[in-house]
C-alpha positions as CSV (number, residue, x, y, z in Angstrom):
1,X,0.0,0.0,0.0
2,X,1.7,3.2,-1.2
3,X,0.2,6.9,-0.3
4,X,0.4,8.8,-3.8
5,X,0.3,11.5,-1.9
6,X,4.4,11.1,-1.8
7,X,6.8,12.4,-4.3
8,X,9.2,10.4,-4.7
9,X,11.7,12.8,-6.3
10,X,10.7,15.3,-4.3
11,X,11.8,12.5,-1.3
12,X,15.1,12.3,-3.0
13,X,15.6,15.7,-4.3
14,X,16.2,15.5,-7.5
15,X,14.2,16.1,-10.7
16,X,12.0,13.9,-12.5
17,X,13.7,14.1,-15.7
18,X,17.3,13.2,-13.6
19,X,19.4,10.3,-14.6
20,X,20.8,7.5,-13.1
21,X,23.7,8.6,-11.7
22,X,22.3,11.6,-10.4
23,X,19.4,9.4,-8.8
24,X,22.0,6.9,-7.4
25,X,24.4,10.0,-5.7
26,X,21.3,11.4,-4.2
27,X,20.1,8.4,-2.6
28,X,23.8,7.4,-1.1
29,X,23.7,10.7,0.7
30,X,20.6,10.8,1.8
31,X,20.8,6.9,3.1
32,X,24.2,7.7,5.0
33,X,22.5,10.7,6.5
34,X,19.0,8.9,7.6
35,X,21.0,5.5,8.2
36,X,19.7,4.6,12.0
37,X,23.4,4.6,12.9
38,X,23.9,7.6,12.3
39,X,20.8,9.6,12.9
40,X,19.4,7.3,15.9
41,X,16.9,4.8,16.1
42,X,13.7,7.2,16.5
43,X,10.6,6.1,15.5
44,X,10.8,9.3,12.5
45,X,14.5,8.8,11.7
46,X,13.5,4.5,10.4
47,X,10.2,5.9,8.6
48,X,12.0,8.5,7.0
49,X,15.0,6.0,6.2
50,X,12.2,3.4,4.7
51,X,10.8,6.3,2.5
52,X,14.3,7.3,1.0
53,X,14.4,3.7,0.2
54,X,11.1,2.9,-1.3
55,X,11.8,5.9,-3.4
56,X,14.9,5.1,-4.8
57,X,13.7,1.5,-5.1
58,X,10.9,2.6,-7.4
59,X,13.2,5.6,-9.3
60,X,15.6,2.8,-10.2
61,X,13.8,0.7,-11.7
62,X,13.2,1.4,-15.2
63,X,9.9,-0.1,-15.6
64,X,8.6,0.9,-12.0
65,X,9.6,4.2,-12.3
66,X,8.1,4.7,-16.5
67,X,4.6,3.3,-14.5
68,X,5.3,5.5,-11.4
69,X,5.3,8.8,-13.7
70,X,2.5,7.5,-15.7
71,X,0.6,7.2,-12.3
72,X,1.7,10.3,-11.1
73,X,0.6,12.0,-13.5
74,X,-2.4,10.8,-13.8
75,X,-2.8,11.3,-10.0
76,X,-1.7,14.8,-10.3
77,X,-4.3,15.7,-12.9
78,X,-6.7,13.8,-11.0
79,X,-5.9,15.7,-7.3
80,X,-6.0,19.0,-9.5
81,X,-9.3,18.1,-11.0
82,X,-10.3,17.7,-7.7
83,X,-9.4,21.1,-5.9
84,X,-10.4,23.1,-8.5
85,X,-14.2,21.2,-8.2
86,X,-13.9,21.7,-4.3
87,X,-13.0,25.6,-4.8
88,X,-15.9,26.0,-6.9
89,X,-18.4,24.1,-4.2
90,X,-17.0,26.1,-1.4
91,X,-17.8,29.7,-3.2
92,X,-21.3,28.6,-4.0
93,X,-22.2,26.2,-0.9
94,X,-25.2,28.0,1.2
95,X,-24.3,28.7,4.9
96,X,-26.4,26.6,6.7
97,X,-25.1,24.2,9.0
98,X,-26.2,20.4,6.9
99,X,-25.2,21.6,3.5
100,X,-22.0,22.0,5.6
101,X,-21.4,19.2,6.8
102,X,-22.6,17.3,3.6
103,X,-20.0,18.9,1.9
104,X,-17.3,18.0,4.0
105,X,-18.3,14.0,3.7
106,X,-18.5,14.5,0.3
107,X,-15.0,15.8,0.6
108,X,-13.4,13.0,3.3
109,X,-14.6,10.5,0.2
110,X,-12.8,12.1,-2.3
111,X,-9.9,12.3,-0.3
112,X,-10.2,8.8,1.0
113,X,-10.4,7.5,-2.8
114,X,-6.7,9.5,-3.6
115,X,-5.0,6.6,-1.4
116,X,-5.3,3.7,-3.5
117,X,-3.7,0.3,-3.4
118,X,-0.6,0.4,-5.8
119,X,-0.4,-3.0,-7.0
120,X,-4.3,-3.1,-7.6
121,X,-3.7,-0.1,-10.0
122,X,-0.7,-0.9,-11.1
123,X,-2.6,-4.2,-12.1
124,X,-5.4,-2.7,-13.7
125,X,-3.2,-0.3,-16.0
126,X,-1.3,-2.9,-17.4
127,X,-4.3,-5.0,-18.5
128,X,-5.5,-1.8,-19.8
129,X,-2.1,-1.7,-21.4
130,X,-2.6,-5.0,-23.0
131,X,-5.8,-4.4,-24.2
132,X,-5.0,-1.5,-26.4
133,X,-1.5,-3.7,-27.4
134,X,-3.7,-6.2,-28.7
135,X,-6.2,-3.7,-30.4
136,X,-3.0,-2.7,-32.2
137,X,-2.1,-5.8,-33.1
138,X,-5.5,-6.5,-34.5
139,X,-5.5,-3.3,-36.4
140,X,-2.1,-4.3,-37.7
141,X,-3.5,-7.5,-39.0
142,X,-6.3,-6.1,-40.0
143,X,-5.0,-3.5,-42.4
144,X,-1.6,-3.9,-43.1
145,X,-1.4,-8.3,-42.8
146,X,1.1,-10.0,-40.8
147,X,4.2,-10.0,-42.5
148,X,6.2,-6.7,-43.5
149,X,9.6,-7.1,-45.9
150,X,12.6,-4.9,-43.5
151,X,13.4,-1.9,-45.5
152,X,16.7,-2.1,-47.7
153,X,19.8,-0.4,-47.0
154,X,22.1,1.8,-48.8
155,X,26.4,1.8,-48.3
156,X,29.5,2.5,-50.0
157,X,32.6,1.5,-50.5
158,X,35.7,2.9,-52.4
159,X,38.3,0.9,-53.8
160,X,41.5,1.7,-56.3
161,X,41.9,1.0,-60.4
162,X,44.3,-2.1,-59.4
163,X,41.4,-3.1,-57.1
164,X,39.1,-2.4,-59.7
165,X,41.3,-4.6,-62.4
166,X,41.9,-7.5,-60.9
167,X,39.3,-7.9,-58.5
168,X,39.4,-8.3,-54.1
169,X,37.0,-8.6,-51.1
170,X,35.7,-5.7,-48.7
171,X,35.4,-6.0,-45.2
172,X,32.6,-3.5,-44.4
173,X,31.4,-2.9,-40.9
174,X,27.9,-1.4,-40.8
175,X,25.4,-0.1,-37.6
176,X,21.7,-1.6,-38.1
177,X,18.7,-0.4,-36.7
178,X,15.9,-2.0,-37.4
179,X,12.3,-2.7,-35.7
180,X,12.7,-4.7,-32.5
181,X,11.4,-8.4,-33.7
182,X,10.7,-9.1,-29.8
183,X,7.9,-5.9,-29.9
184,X,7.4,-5.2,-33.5
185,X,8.4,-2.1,-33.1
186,X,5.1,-1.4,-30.9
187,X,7.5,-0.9,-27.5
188,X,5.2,-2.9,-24.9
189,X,5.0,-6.3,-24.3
190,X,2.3,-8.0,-22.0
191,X,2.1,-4.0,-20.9
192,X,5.0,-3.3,-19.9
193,X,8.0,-1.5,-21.1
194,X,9.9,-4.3,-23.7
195,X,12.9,-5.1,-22.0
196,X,14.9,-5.8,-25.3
197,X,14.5,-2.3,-26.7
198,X,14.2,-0.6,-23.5
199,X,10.8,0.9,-24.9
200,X,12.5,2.8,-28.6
201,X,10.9,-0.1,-30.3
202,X,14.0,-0.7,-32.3
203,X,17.5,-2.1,-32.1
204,X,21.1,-1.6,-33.3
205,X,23.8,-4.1,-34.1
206,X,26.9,-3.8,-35.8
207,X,27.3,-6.6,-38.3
208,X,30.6,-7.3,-40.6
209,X,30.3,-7.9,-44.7
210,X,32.6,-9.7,-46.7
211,X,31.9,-7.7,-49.8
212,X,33.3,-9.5,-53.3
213,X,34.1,-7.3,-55.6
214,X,34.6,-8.9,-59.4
215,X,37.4,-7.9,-61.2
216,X,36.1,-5.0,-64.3
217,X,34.1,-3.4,-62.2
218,X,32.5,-0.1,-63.3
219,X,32.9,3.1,-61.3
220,X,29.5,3.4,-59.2
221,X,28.1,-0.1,-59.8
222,X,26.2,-1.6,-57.1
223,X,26.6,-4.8,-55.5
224,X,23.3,-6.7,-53.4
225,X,23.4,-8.8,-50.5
226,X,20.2,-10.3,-50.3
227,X,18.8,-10.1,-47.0
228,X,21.5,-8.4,-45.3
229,X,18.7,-5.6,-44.9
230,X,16.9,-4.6,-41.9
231,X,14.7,-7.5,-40.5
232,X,11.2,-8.3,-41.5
233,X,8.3,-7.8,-39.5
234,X,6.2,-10.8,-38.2
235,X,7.9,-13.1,-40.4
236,X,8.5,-11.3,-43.4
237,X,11.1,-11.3,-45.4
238,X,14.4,-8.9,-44.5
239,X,15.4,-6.3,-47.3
240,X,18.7,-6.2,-49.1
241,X,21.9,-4.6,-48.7
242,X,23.1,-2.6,-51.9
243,X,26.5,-1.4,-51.8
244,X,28.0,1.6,-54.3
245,X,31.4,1.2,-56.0
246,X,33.3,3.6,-56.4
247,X,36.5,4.0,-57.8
248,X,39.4,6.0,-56.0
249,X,41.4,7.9,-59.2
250,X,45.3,8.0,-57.9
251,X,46.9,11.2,-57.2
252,X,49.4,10.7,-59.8
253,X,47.9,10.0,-62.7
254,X,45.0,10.0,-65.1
255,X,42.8,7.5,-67.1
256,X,41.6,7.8,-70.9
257,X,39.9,4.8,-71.5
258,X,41.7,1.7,-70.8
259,X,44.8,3.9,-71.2
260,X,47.2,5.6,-68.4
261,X,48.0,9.1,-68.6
262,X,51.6,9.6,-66.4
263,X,53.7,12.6,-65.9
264,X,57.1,11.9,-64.6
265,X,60.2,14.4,-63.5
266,X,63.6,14.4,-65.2
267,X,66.2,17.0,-63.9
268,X,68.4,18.9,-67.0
269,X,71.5,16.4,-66.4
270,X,68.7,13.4,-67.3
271,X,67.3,14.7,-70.4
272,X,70.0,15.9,-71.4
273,X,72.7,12.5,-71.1
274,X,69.4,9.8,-70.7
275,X,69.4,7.2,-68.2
276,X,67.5,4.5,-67.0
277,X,64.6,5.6,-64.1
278,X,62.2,3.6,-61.8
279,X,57.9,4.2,-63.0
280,X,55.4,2.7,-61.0
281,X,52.4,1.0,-62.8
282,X,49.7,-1.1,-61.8
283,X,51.6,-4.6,-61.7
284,X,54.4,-3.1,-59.8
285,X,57.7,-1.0,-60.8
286,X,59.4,-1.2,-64.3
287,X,62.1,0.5,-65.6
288,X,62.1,3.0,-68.3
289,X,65.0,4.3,-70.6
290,X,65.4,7.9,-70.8
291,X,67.0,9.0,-74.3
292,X,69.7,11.2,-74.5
293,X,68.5,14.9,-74.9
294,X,65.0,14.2,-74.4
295,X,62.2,17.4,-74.7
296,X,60.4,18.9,-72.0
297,X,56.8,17.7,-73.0
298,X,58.3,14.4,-75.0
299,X,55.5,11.6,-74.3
300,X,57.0,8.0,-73.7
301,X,54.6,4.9,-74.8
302,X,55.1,1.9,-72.2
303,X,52.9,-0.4,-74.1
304,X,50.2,-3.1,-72.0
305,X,51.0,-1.2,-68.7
306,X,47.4,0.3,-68.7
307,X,43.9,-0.9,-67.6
308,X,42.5,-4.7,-68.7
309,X,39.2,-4.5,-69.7
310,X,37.5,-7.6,-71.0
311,X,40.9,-8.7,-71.7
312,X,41.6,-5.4,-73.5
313,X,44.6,-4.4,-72.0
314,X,45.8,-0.1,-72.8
315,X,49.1,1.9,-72.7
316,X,50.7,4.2,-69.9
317,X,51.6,7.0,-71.5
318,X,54.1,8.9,-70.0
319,X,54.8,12.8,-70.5
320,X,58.3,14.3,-69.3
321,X,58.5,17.4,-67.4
322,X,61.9,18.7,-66.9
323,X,61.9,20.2,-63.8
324,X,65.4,22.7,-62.2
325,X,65.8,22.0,-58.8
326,X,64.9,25.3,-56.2
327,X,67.9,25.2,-53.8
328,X,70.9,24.8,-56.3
329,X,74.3,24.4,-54.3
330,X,77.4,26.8,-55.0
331,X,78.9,23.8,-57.2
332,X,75.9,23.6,-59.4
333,X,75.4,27.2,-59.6
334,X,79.3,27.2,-60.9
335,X,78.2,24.6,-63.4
336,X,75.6,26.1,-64.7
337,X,78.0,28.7,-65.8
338,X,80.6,27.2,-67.1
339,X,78.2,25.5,-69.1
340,X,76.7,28.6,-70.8
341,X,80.5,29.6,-71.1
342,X,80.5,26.5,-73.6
343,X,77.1,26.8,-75.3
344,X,77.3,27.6,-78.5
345,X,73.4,27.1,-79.7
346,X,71.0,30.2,-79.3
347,X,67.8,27.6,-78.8
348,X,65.5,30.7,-79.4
């Protein structure tokens, strides 16, 4: 038997929209000021120490405390309902002596019916709760059927041309919400709060994909999982998983078709006497021969070094850029003229 007449966060002092940590630190000090050992073993000091615990005992449970404010607010509507009717009898009650004391039995019975049994109307609530889950679930069945396909969802994933060309596999980790197959998304069961969505009516996991990705693959194809969607609802079937391609283009080069367009660096001494350099491709490094006194702009055909495409396999083509170094030592800079010393060509 609980008096609704008692606040329980006003017992605890903190505010009805607190959280769980706040409710926890206010009840610790409270209970080690009220504890008997500490503040004696009067008859007020126990019943005071038995409130702060029946308060936080209620507060802390989620479901107690989500039927406790539903209670309480349906008790403080009710109380308010109730003054506001008693104000209005009291200005218009005659002044004689029975009307008197009519009204005030009137008014013992209406307080008398605010203390109610708890678990009576706690009781009667959650069959009413029921009820209207099941009228729900009728409804659903009514007009919608029984079985409802989980939505699909949408991801990406980027990969690079060498991926692209030869193919590999994706690991892609993904969050899923979807309706909570324990509820159907309705966020009661047998009237109370479901305990496996905590009342949201959905659920998150985070689920792993081993994405194959065929080798030739387009730039923004998709790719579908069947299945791997959210979940269905009442046994329906779950939607699919579509996953976007796309293709990363490198920082250093370019593609025209299945071709690869390249630029690579030579300093003066390496155009001008050749040489042999390092070029990176998609199968790996090869090595390229520079010939002597080779033009600024001069485009070098490495031929079946591009992209394979249905076993049509393209060119790098390489374009030279001669390029002076910025921080010349006092060597080179002597070089440099001793060399126009020697020129003899006016290149102009």
């Amino acid at each position: 038997m609980t008096n609704m007449n008692k606040n329980y966060y006003t017992i605890l002092g903190v505010s009805e929209s607190c959280s769980e940590q706040e409710l926890k630190s206010a009840y610790r000090k409270l209970a080690r000021l009220w504890h008997p050992d500490v503040a004696g073993n009067s008859e007020d000091t126990v019943a005071k120490f038995k409130e702060i615990n029946e308060a936080y005992e209620t507060l802390s449970n989620k479901v107690k405390r989500a039927e406790y404010d539903t209670i309480n607010r349906y008790y403080n509507y009710s109380s308010s309902k109730q003054t506001q009717t008693k104000k209005t009898n009291n200005s218009t009650k005659p002044d004689f002596k029975n009307t008197k004391t009519q009204n005030n039995k009137n008014d013992e019975n209406k307080t008398s019916k605010i203390n109610f049994n708890w678990e009576e109307f706690l009781s009667k609530y959650r069959e009413y709760t029921k009820k209207h889950e099941e009228n729900i679930n009728k409804n659903e069945n009514t007009n919608y059927g029984t079985q409802k396909k989980g939505k699909d969802i949408n991801t990406d994933v980027e990969i690079t041309i060498a991926e692209a060309i030869n193919g590999t596999t994706k690991v892609i980790n993904m969050l899923n919400t979807h309706v909570c197959q324990y509820c159907s998304g309705r966020k009661f069961i047998n009237g109370t709060t479901c305990p496996h969505c905590k009342g949201k009516g959905e659920s998150s996991d985070y689920k792993r994909f081993s994405v194959k990705i065929p080798s030739g693959i387009k730039d923004n194809s998709k790719i579908r999982l069947a299945g791997e969607g959210e979940k269905g609802i009442n046994g329906g079937s779950n939607g699919d998983l579509y996953i976007t391609v796309h293709i990363k283009a490198p920082l250093d080069y370019k593609t025209e078709g299945n071709n690869i367009l390249k630029t690579i660096t030579l300093a003066p001494f390496e155009a001008v006497l050749g040489g042999n350099i390092a070029v990176k491709t998609l199968d790996g490094n090869v090595t390229v021969k520079i010939s002597p006194n080779t033009q600024n702009g001069q485009k070098i055909r490495l031929s079946g070094c591009g992209i394979n495409v249905n076993g049509k396999i393209g060119d790098m083509i390489l374009t030279v850029e001669i390029q002076i170094p910025k921080n010349l030592s006092f060597q080179e800079i002597e070089l440099y003229k001793k060399l126009q010393e020697y020129s003899s060509q006016n290149i102009r």
